[in-house]
Structures are given as structure tokens and as C-alpha cells.
Residue, then its C-alpha position, 0 to 999 in steps of 0.5 A: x114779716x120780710x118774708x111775707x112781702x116777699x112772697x106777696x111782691x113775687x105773687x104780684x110780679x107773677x100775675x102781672x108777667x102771666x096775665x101779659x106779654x107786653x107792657x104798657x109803655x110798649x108799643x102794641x103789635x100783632x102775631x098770629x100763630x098758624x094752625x092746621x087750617x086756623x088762625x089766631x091773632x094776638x097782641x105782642x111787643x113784636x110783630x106788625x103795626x096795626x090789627x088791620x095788616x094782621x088780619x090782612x096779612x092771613x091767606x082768606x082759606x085760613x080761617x082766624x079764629x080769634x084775636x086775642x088781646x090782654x092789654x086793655x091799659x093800652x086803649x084808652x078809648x076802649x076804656x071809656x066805652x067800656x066804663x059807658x057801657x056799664x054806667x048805662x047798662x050794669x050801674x047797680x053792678x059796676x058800682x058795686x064792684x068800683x066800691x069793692x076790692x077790685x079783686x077778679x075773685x071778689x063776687x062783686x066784680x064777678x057779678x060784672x064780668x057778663x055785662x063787661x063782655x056785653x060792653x067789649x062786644x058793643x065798643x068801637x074797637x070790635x066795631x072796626x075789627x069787624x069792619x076789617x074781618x067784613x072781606x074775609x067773611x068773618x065776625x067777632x060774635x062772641x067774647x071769652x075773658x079771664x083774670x078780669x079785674x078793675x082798678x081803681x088807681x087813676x081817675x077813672x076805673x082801668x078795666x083789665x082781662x085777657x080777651x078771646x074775641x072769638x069769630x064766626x065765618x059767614x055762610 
């Protein structure tokens, strides 16, 4: 039975130090990793302050392909649009998957995972990157997750995916 927990504790740790660079009581930072001629900005424990400077700080020929972000616990605001979005527009679905394991495999919550990009892409938070991409003539036009998954410990449900908001250049 030790040896059973044991494993389950290490499955569980190793989800959790894979699914996110930082932790929650951390501060949030931005990195961005430079490709050829291409860009990616992610969240981290190091790097600058805001997402805003990230974006600033990238020359305007290199294109920022996606911002990439896997601490949804950190924004608070976010999560409640998030649980608005799907109360207004996936509740069969939302409570469904609220109701079931929580699981990311659990087919209740994957049943969600559509609406949940829907919601990301319609929130305040991709609202200002947008606003902040607007002089690079670039957009978030499209949302890529994994490991999505709900949990339902605290008050409210705490939605939690490593997000790839995947942007377009202007022509």
C-alpha cells in the first residue's frame, strides 16, 4: 500500500513540476526565446515584469509567434471570466464537467475544452495583449491547450492548461 502512494505522490509531483515552470506564490515574469526570424513569449519565475515590456522589448521584424502561458492559478481575474464565459455559453457542459472527476482525460471535461478556448480567446487578459501586439501588427487569433483540467478545491472552479495564444500578422 506504501508503495502504491508512493508512486501516486511521484505521478502527482511530476505532473505538476511538467505542467509549470513556476509556482504559485511566485511572481509571474515573461521570457522570450528567439528563433530564426520568430518569436515566443512565455510566462517564467525570471525574466521582465510585465507581458507589455516582453512584447516591447521584441525588434518589430521579428515576428512573435505565440505567448505561451501555463499558470492559469495566477490570474484571478481571467479565472472568472473564464467560469462566466462558460456559465453564459457551455452550462450543460461546464456543469457536467464541475460535477465529474475533473480529470483532463475525464470525457466531460474534455467535452468543455472547445468552449474553454472560445472563453480565453473572448477574456479581458487576450483583450490588452491584443491592445499591446496592435503597433507590432500582430493578433492573437487563435488558442492551442493542453493538460487542461478543472478543480474544484476553493470556491469557485480554478480552470488550469498550458495555453499557446497563437498570433497572426497583419497584412
Amino acid at each position: 500500500m506504501t508503495r502504491y502512494f508512493t508512486a501516486v505522490l511521484f505521478a502527482l509531483f511530476s505532473q505538476v513540476a511538467l505542467f509549470s515552470q513556476i509556482t504559485v506564490a511566485e511572481p509571474l515574469k515573461w521570457q522570450t526565446n528567439f528563433a530564426d526570424h520568430d518569436a515566443v513569449i512565455f510566462a517564467s519565475s525570471t525574466g521582465v515584469d510585465s507581458l507589455k515590456d516582453a512584447i516591447a522589448a521584441v525588434p518589430k521584424l521579428v515576428w512573435i509567434r505565440s505567448v505561451q502561458v501555463s499558470t492559469l492559478a495566477q490570474f484571478d481575474g481571467l479565472q472568472h471570466e473564464l467560469h462566466t464565459y462558460l456559465q453564459r455559453h457551455y452550462p450543460q457542459e461546464l456543469a457536467d464537467a464541475l460535477a465529474s472527476a475533473g480529470n483532463m482525460h475525464n470525457p466531460k471535461v474534455v467535452a468543455l475544452r472547445e468552449g474553454f478556448k472560445e472563453a480565453v480567446l473572448a477574456s479581458g487578459f487576450v483583450k490588452q495583449m491584443n491592445a499591446d501586439f496592435r503597433g507590432r501588427c500582430e493578433r492573437i487569433t487563435s488558442v492551442d491547450i493542453e493538460k487542461f483540467f478543472i478543480t474544484t478545491q476553493s470556491s469557485s472552479p480554478q480552470f488550469e492548461a498550458m495555453l499557446w495564444l497563437k498570433t497572426e500578422q497583419c497584412h
